[in-house]
C-alpha positions, 0 to 999 in steps of 0.5 A: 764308254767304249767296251773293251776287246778284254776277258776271261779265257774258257778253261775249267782245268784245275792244275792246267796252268793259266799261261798254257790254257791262254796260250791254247798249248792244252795237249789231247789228254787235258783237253779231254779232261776239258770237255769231261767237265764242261759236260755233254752237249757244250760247244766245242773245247778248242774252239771255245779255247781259239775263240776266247784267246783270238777274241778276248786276249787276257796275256800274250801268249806264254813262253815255256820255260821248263829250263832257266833262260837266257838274260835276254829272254823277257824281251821277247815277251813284251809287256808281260802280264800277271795271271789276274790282269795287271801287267808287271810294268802296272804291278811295279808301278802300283808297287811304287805308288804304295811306297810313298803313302803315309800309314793312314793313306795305306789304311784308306786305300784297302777300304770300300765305305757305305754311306747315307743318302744321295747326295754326291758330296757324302762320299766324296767327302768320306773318300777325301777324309780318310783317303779311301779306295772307294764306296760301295752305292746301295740302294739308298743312295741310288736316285737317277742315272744322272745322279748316279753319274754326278755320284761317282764323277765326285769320287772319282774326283776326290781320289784325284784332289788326295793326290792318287792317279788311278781311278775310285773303286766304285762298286754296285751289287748288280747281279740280276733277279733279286739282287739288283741295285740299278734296277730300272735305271738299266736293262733289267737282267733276269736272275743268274739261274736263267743264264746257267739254265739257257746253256748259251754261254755265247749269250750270257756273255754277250748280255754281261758285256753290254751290262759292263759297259752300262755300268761303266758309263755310270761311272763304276769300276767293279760290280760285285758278280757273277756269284759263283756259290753252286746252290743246294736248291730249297735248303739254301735260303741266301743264294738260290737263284742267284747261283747259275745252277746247283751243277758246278760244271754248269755253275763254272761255265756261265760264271766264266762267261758272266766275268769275261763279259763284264771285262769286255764292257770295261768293269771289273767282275768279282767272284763271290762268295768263296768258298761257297755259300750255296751249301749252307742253311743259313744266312750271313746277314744274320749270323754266322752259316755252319760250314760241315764239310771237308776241303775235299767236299768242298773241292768235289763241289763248291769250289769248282765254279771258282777254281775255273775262273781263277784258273782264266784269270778272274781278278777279284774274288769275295770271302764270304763269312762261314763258319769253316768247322773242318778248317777253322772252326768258329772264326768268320772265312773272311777273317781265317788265315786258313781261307785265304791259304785256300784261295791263294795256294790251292787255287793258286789266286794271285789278284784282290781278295775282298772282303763280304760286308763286315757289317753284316751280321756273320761277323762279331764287331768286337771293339770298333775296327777290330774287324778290319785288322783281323780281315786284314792279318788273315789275308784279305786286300779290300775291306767291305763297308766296315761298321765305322770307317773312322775305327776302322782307319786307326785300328789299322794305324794303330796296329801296324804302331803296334806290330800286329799287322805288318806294315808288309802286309799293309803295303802288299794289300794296298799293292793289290788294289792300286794294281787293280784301279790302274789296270782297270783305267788301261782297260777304258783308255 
């Protein structure tokens, strides 16, 4: 498939506002600002800024508004867009889709399964029966690139027969280095810590670029990276090189160049894992990492590398499940309302919060599907391969019987994601 003129916008300002920093309507001081964090050595501020919003248009450019305006004023600014892709016309549209979903096709549609095997009638089978949003392929069931295009041509068909317009979400975990499902089916990509060390941004995201479209011509939707988790170097035994780099303005850079790449290839990038799981001496696939530090430390550090791609509009963001002591302590991030606060009003995300893998071994199982409602309550929009999709789908059912998940709730995640799928369906047109 064709790669698309779309990115991510190069700003790393926290507080500037998106629609300003797309627009280029930075003043002297904020670009100053701009250039102290990118750090000494970097292209040029505003011509990365001009050649971004020339090249790589995420929006049109924004209208200023500091007063009310005029009735008539919209009109002016065709098709305007959310700060995470969709346009509004999309956000409504997926809105209205929403609407007319029976509860179990709202519980299907905020879950992305694993399964068994190679054969392309698993999922779609699994994605028919339970009117799900997509599937997550991992290594087991990854054989050729023929069979994985008949693979995601039987998902995307399944999405189709259920009755939804919008595309599958078809997701890999691509990264590079070690992390690298399609390895040897695909250009092999070195790991992430070789593009943040190169300093070539205009490099990175050219090579991602030709990785989105690889994978869009596979067939995927989305690929779980860039990791933007700022490693602490031999202590930390889950990310090391898969970060960019343990400088988070060095993180922040290439993790925008990686996600506008990904956009221009036409697949959707998702930012992982926040808020940060490159501080922390253990790992999540086992057990639950002690978070210690303080929102503060973790705004000094960790969260730069996110706030700089929230701020250029990434679309999709990955709680990873920590332990948070000093926000919420004991409870998995992915499952703390706390979190997602953070995500949604510190950084001000708007887009599709997803879940890490809820199988994994962070997160207490407690009665089957139990983690789905809980991930769910707290703010998350897409569910990660939850233990058993059945549980999963009538747990959710049934709280929302019950009162304890808010159909709203249901209806705004599920909001979200169809947004998303539909957006990501313009972006290959």
């Amino acid at each position: 498939m064709a790669a698309m003129a779309v990115g991510v916008g190069l700003v790393v300002l926290a507080g500037v506002p998106s629609s300003a920093a797309r627009s280029g309507a930075l003043p002297s001081a904020q670009v100053a600002a701009l250039a102290a964090v990118v750090g000494p050595g970097a292209p040029d501020v505003v011509g990365m800024l001009d050649a971004a919003r020339t090249a790589l248009p995420l929006a049109p450019p924004a209208v200023p508004a500091p007063l009310p305006l005029p009735v008539a004023a919209p009109a002016q600014v065709p098709n305007p867009r959310t700060d995470w892709g969709p346009s509004l016309a999309v956000l409504d549209a997926a809105r209205a889709a929403v609407a007319s979903l029976s509860l179990e096709e709202l519980a299907g549609q905020v879950i992305v399964a694993r399964y068994s095997g190679a054969d392309p009638a698993v999922p779609a089978a699994l994605v028919s029966g339970w009117h799900l949003a997509g599937v997550i392929l991992m290594g087991e069931n990854i054989v050729s690139n023929d069979q994985v295009r008949a693979t995601t041509a039987a998902v995307h068909a399944a999405v189709r027969a259920d009755g939804r317009s919008w595309p599958a979400v078809v997701t890999v975990d691509e990264e590079g280095g070690r992390v690298s499902r399609l390895r040897g089916l695909l250009g092999d990509l070195p790991s992430f810590a070789t593009f943040g060390g190169s300093g070539d941004d205009a490099a990175t995201r050219a090579r991602f670029a030709q990785l989105g479209a690889d994978l869009a011509g596979l067939g995927f939707t989305m690929d779980f990276a860039p990791v933007a988790d700022v490693t602490i170097g031999a202590a930390d035994p889950t990310i090391g090189d898969r970060s960019a780099s343990g400088d988070p303005a060095v993180a922040a850079r290439t993790v925008r160049a990686a996600s506008a790449g990904l956009l221009q290839g036409g697949t959707v990038p998702v930012l992982k894992h926040f808020p940060g799981h490159g501080s922390v001496t253990s790992d999540s696939h086992q057990g639950l990492p002690v978070q210690p530090v303080t929102q503060a430390q973790l705004d000094a550090r960790d969260l730069i590398p996110f706030r700089a791609a929230v701020a250029a509009g990434a679309p999709v963001v990955m709680i990873g499940h920590l332990n948070l002591v000093q926000i919420d302590p004991g409870v998995p991030s992915s499952l703390s309302p706390a979190t997602y606060r953070l995500l949604r009003d510190s950084l001000g995300f708007d887009g599709v919060a997803v879940t890490d893998a809820l199988d994994m071994g962070a997160v207490n199982p407690g009665a089957p599907g139990e983690e789905a409602v809980r991930a769910l309550v707290a703010g998350a929009d897409l569910l990660l391969m939850p233990r058993d999709v059945a549980a999963a789908s009538a747990r959710i059912v049934a709280a929302v019987q019950a009162g304890t998940l808010p159909v709203e709730r249901l209806q705004e995640a599920a909001t979200r994601v169809v947004a998303l799928q539909m957006w990501t369906a313009e972006l290959r047109a």
